[in-house]
ZALO-572644 format. One record per residue: x, y, z of N, C-alpha, C, O, CB in turn; residue in three letters. Coordinates in steps of 0.05 Angstrom, whole numbers, plus 32768, in hexadecimal, padded with zeros to 4 digits. Last residue first. Glycine has a CB too. Layout:
XYZXYZXYZXYZXYZala ...
//
This chain:
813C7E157F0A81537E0A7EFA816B7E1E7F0381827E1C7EFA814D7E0B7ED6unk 80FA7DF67F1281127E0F7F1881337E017F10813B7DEA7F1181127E1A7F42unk 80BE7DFF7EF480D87DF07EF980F47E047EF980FE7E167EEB80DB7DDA7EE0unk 808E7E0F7F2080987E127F0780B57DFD7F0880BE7DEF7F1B809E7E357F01unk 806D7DFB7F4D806A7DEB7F34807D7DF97F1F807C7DEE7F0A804B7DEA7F29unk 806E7E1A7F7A805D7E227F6580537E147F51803F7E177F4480647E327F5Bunk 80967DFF7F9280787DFC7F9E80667E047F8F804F7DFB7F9080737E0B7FB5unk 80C27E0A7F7180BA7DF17F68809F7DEB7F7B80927DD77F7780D47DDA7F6Cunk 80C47E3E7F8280BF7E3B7F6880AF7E1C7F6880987E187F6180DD7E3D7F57unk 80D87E407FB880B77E4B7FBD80B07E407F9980987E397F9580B37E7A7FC6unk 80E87E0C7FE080F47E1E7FD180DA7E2B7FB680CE7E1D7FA681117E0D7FC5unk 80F37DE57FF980E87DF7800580EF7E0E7FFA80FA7E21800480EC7DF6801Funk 80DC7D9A7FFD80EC7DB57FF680DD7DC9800280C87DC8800F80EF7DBD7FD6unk 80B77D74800980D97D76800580E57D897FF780F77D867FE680E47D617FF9unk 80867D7E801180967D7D7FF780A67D777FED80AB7D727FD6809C7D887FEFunk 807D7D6E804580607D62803A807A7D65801E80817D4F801580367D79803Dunk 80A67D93805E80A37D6F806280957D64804B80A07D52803D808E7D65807Eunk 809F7DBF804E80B07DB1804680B57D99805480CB7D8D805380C17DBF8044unk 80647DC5806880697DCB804680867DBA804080857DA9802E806E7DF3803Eunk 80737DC3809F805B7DAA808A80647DB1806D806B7DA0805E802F7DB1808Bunk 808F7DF780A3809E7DD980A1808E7DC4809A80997DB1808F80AC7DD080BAunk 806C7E1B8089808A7E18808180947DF48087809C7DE28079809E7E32809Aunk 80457E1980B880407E13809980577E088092805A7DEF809280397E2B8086unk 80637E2A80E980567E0D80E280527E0480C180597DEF80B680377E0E80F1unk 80777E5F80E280847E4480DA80747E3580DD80757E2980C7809A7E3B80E6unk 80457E7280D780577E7580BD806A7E5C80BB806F7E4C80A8806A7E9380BDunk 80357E72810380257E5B80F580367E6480DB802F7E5880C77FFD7E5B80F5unk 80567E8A812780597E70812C80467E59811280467E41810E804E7E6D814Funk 80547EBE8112806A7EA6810A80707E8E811580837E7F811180807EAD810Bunk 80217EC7812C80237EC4810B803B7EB680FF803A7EA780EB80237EDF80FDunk 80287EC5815780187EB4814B801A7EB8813680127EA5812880037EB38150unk 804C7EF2816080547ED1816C80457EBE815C80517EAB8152804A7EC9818Eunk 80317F1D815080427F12814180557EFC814B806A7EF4813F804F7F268138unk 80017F2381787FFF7F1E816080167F13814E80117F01813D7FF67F328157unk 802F7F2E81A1801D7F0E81A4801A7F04818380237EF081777FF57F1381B4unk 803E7F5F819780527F46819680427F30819380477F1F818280657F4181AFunk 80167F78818F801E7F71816D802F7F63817A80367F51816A802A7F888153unk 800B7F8281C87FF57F6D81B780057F6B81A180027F5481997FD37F7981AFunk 803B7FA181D680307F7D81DD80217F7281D180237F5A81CB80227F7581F5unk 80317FCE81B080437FB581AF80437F9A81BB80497F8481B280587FBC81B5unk 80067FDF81D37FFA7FDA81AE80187FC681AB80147FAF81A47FF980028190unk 80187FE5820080017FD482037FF77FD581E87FE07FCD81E47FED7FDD8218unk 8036801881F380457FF581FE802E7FE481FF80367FCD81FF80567FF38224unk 801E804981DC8034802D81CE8041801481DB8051800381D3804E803981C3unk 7FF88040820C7FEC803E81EC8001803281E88003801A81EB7FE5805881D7unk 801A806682408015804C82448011803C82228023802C821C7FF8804C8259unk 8040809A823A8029808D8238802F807182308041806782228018809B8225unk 805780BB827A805E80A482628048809E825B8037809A826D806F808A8268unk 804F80EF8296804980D48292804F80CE8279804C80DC8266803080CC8296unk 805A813282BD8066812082A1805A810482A7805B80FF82BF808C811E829Eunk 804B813982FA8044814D82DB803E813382BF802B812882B4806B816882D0unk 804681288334805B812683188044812F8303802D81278302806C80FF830Funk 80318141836280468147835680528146834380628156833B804F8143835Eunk 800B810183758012812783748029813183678037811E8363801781378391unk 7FF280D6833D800B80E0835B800D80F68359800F81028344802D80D7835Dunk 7FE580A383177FE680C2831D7FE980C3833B7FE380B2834B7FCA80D38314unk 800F808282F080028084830C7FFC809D830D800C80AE83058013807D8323unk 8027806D82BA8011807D82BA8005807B82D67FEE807282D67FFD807682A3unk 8071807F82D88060807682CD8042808082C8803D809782CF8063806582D7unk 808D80BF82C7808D80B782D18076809D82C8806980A282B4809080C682E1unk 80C280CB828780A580D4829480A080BE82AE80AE80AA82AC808980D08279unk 80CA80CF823F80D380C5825D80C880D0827580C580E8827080F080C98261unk 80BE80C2820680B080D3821E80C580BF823280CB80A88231808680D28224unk 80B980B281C880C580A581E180D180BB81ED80E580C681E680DC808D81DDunk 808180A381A6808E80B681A980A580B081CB809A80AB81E0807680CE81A6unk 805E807C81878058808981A08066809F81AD805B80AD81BD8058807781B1unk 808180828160806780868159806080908173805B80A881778058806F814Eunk 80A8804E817480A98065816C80998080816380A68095816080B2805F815Funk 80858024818080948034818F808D80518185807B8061818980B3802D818Dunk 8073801881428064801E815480718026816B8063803A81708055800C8157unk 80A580038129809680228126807E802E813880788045813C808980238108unk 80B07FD9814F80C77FEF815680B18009814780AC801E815380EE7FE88144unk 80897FBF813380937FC0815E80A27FD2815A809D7FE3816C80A87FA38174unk 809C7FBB8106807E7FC5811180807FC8813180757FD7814180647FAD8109unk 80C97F9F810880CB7FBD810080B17FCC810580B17FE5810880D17FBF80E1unk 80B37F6B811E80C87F6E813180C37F95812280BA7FA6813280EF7F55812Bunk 809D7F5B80F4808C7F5C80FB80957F69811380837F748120807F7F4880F9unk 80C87F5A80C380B37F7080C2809D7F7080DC808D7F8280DC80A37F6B80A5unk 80DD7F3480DB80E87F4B80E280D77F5E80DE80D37F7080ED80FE7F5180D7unk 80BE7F0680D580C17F0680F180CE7F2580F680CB7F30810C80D47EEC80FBunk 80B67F038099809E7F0B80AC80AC7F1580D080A37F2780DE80857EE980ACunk 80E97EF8808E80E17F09808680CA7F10809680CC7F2580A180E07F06806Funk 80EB7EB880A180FA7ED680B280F27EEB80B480EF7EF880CA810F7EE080A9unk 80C57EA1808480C27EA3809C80D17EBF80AE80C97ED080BE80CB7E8880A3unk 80E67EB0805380D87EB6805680C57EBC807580BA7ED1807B80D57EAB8047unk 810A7E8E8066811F7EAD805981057EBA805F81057ECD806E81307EB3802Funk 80FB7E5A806081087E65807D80FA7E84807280E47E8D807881367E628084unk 80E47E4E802580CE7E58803880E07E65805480D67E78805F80B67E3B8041unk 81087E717FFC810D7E65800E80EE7E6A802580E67E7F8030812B7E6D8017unk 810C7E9C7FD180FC7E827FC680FC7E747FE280EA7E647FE1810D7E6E7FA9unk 80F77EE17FED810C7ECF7FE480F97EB07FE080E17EAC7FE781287ECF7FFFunk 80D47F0A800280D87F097FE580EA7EF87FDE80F17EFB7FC680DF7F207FDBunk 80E37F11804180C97F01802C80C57F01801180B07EF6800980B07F0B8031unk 81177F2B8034810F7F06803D80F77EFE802D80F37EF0801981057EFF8063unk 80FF7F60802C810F7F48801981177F34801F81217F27800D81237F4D800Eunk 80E67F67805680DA7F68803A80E87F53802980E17F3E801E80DF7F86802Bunk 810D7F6B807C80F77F55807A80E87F4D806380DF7F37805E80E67F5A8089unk 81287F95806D81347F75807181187F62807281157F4C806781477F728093unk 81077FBB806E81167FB28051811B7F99805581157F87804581327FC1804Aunk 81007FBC80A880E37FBC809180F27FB7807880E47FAA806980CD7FDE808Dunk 812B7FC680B5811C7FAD80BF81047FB180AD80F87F9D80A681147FAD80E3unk 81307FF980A781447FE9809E813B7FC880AC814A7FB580A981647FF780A8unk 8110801480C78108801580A2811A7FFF809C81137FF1808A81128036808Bunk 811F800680FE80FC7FFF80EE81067FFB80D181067FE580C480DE802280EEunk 814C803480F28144800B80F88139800080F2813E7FEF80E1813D7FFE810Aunk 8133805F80F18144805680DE813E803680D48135802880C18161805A80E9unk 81168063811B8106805F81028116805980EB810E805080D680F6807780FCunk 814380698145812E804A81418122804D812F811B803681298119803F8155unk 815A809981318165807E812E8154805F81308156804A81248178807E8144unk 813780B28140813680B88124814A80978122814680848114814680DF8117unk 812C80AE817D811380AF8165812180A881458116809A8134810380D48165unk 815580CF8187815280B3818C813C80A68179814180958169814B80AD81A9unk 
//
């Protein structure tokens, strides 16, 4: 199971890559939102997926789930709420304030 979600991850870490490498501030916005979605999934994965009772201690049960990779993914979810919420905020002042949104002509070159 492991080997299939790190697949994912890697293939959410390409996709995102290459959004954020496109002239479109969106494509770009995206690009952050998957790479930030493939860090949630490598971080899972990392922790290693144990099935186990919760972290209560109780007579009898041996096995626990560790708690670390779900309380490091809530915080990178928050962290990565806020980061695409101010990716988009930028994004859309930028293409109000320009009228466009197309990363060449923000640079000033002339795109053709």
């Amino acid at each position: 199971m492991e080997i299939i979600i790190s697949i994912l991850a890697g293939v959410l870490f390409a996709v995102g890559i290459y959004n954020m490498l496109q002239k479109q501030l969106l494509r770009i916005a995206i690009g952050t939102g998957l790479v930030s979605h493939a860090a949630h999934l490598f971080i899972l994965t990392m922790g290693e997926l144990k099935r186990g009772a919760p972290p209560i201690i109780k007579e009898g049960i041996t096995e626990y789930t560790d708690p670390l990779p779900q309380a490091l993914i809530l915080t990178s979810i928050v962290i990565s709420f806020g980061v695409t919420s101010v990716v988009l905020v930028l994004a859309y002042r930028t293409i109000t304030e320009n009228d466009t949104d197309n990363m060449e002509q923000l640079r000033g070159n002339k795109y053709e």
